[in-house]
Each structure stands twice: as structure tokens, then as C-alpha cells.
C-alpha positions in Angstrom: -14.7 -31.5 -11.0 -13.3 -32.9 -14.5 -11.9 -30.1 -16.5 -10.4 -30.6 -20.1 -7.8 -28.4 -21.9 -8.1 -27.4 -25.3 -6.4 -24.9 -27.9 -7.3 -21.4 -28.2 -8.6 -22.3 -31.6 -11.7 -23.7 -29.8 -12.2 -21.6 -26.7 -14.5 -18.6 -28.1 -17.2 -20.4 -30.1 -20.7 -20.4 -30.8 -21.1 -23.5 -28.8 -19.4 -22.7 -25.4 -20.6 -19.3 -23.7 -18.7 -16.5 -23.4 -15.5 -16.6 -20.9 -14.6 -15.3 -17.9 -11.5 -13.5 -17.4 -10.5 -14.0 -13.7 -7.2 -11.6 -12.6 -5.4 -11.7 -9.7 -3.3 -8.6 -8.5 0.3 -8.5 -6.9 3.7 -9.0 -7.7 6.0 -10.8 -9.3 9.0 -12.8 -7.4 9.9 -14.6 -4.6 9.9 -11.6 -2.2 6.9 -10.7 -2.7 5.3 -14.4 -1.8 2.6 -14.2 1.0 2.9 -10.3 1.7 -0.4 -9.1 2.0 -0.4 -7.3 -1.2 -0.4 -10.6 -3.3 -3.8 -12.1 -2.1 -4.7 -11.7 -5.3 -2.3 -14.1 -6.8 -3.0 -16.3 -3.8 -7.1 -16.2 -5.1 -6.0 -17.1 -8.7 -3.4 -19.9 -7.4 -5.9 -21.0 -5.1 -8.9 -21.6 -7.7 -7.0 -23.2 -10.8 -5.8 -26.0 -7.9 -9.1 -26.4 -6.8 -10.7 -26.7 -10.7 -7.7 -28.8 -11.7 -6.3 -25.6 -14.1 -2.9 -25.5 -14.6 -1.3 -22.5 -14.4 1.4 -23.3 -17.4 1.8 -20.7 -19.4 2.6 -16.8 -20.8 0.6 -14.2 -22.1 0.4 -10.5 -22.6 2.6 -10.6 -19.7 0.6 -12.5 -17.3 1.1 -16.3 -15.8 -1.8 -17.6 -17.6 -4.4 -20.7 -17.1 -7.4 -21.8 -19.6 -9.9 -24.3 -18.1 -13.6 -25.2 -18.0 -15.5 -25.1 -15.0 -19.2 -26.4 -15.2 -19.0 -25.8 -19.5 -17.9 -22.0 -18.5 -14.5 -21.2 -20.4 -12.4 -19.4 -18.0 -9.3 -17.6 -18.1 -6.6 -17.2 -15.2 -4.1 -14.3 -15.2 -1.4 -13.7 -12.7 -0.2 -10.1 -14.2 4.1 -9.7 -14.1 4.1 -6.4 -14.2 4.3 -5.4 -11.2 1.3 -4.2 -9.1 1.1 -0.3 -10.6 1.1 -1.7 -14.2 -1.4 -4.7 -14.1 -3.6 -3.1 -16.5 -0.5 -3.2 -18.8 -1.9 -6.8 -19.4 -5.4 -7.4 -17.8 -6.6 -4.3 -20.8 -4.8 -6.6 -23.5 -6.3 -9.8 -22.5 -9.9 -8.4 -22.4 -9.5 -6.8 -25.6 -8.1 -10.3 -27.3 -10.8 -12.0 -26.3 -13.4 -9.6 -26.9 -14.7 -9.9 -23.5 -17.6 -7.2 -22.2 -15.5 -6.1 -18.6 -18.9 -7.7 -16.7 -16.8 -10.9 -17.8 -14.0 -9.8 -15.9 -13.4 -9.9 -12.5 -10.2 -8.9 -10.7 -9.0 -9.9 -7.4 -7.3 -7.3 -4.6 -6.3 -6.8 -1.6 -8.1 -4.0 1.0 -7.0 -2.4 3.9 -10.5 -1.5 4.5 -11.8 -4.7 5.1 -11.0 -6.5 8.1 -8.4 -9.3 7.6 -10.4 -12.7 6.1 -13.6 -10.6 5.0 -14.6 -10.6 1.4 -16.7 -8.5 -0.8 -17.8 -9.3 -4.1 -19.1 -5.5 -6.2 -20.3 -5.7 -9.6 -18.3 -2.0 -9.9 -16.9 0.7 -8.5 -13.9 2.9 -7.7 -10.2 2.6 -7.1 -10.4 3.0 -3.5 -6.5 4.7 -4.0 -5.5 0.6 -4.9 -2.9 1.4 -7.5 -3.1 -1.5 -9.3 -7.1 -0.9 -10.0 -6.1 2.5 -11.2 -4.0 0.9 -13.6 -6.5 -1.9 -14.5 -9.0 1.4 -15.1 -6.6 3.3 -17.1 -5.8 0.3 -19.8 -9.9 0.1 -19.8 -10.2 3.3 -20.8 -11.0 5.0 -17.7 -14.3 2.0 -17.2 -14.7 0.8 -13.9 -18.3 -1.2 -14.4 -16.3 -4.4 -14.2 -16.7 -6.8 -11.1 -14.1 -6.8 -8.4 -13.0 -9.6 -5.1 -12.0 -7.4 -2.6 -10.1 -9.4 -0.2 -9.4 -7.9 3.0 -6.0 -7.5 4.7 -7.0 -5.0 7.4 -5.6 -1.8 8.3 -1.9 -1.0 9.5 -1.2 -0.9 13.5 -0.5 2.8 14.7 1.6 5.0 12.3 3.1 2.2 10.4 3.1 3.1 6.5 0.5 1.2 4.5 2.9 0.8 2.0 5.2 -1.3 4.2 2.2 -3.5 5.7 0.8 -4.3 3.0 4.4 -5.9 2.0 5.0 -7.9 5.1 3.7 -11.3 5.6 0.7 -12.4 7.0 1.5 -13.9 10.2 0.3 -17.3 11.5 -3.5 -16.1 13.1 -3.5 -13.9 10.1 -2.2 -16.8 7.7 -4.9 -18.8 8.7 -8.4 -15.9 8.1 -6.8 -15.4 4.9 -6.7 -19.3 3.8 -10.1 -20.0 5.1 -11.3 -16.5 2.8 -9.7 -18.2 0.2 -12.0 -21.4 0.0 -14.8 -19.1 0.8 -14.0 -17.1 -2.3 -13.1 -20.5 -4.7 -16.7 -21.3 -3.0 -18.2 -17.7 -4.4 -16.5 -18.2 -7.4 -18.0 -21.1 -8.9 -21.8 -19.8 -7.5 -20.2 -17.2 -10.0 -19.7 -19.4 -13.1 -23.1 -21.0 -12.4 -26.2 -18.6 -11.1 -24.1 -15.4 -12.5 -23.1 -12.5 -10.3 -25.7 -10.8 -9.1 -27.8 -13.4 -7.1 -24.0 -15.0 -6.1 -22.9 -11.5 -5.0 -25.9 -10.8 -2.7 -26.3 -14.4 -1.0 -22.7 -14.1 -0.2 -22.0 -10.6 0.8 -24.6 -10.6 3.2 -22.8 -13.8 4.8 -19.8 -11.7 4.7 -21.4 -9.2 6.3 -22.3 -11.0 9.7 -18.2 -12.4 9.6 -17.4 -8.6 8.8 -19.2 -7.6 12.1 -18.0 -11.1 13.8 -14.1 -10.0 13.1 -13.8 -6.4 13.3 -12.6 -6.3 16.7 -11.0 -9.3 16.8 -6.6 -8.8 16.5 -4.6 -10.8 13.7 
């Protein structure tokens, strides 16, 4: 799909409709690459390749991407904060561009989704993810935005989440998580075209057959 780049000057006008902010949470650094936590970065990475956005610049201390995708402006944001800060900059960005938060959809990982499943919500909680409660604090305590949750499954006997969910994936693990990731480009720009609602449902309940298909089924 041919996308063109153009100047912030142009982006929010009468003529195009109103963006979406898409933002990816995990953290910064090369230590950090592939751990389990940073699927969100992986989702963001994973969609500005497929739509031909490059991923080129810096703002409100985010790796940032501007593209069109079908005539939707769309924003890409890779927070640098550090995963218990991203709403240090995903609040800024919204509020610069004067995006309503059913514009903007942030992608995470979840230990309570089998690893590979997917599950697109037009709301909700935290779910104790730390970087949604920051997201939820720096939008002033709303959550009726629209989440990815990408799931990374659940920690093997007493191991500390905290320590699985910084370990990378390995290889039958590697490869549910990058055949979720064209599922969700896939989900992404059903999106950007028939809007969220009828994309969230067609897909979730596809999800919801993989869910049951992958539950008991080791990584």
C-alpha cells in the first residue's frame, strides 16, 4: 500500500479525518529487545514495515512514525520512558493532537492470555499492567480508550512474573508471537477502515476459537 509523508502542518485538517494514535508499550534499549514485555514495540515495529511508515523520528519522548493508511492519518509511538512511565508521553501526544482517546489505541502484553492470542477491547481496566496504569494516570484517570492485548501467557510454577515477562520468547514461543503479529497488522487496518467495533467483534471471536485451540498447548 502507497503511503506519502507529509509535515505536521498538513496532518490535522478539514480534509483528512481525524488520526489515530497507535502506542506500543515496553522498554527502551537493547536488553530489553524480544523479552516478552516489549510486544508492544514489536506490534508498532511490525505495522509501520508493513504500511511502509518509517519510524524516524522523536517526540514527547516517544520513537515516533506519521503515515497514511487507506487516507487515515496515523500516528506511531514507541514511548522511552520506560514501561511504568509511558503515559509520561502517550497523555502528551493525545493532548497535542487533540485526539478523543477512542482514537487511541495502545498495544500490551498479557499474562492472561495464552501466548499468540489477541484481544482487541474498546475499554477497560489496568489488569495490574503498570504501564496502562500510567497511560490512565496521564489521561486523567480515563480508561474508555481501546487497547491490543497481546498475550504472553502465564509464568511456569513459582517463577516471578516480573522476571518472565523480561526473558525472551523462545523459538515455539518466537514463532505464536510473529504469526499474532500479522494477525494484529491484519486487525489493524480492518481498524483504520470499517472502525472498531465491527473489526473488534469479527476478530475477537476468531481469537476466541485460537484462545480455546492454544490454551493447553506448551510454548
Amino acid at each position: 500500500m502507497l503511503l506519502r509523508r507529509f509535515s505536521n502542518r498538513c496532518f490535522c485538517t478539514a480534509i483528512n479525518p481525524r488520526p489515530w494514535l497507535f502506542v506500543g508499550l515496553g522498554n527502551p534499549g537493547e536488553k530489553y529487545k524480544g523479552t516478552r514485555h516489549n510486544v508492544g514495540f514489536e506490534f508498532i515495529d511490525a505495522f509501520a514495515a508493513s504500511q511502509g511508515i518509517p519510524m524516524d523520528s522523536s517526540s514527547f519522548k516517544a520513537i515516533f512514525g506519521k503515515g497514511f493508511v487507506s487516507g487515515t492519518p496515523v500516528l506511531l509511538a514507541k514511548p522511552q520512558t520506560y514501561m511504568n512511565l509511558s503515559g509520561e508521553s502517550s497523555g502528551p501526544l493525545a493532548a497535542y493532537y487533540k485526539l478523543p482517546l477512542n482514537r487511541v489505541l495502545v498495544f500490551h502484553d498479557d499474562m492472561d492470555l495464552p501466548c499468540g492470542v489477541l484481544r482487541l477491547h474498546p475499554k477497560g481496566n489496568h489488569g495490574r499492567h503498570n504501564g496502562l496504569k500510567s497511560v490512565i494516570y496521564h489521561f486523567r484517570g480515563n480508561r474508555e480508550f481501546p487497547r491490543l492485548r497481546i498475550g504472553v501467557g502465564k509464568p511456569p510454577g513459582q517463577m516471578d512474573p516480573k522476571a518472565f515477562l523480561l526473558q525472551k520468547f523462545n523459538a515455539r514461543a518466537r514463532e505464536r508471537i510473529d504469526a499474532a503479529l500479522q494477525e494484529g497488522v491484519d486487525a489493524l487496518k480492518e481498524v483504520l477502515s470499517k472502525g472498531l467495533t465491527e473489526s473488534a467483534r469479527c476478530f475477537n471471536s476468531e481469537q476466541k476459537y485460537k484462545h480455546i485451540r492454544l490454551q493447553t498447548m506448551p510454548v
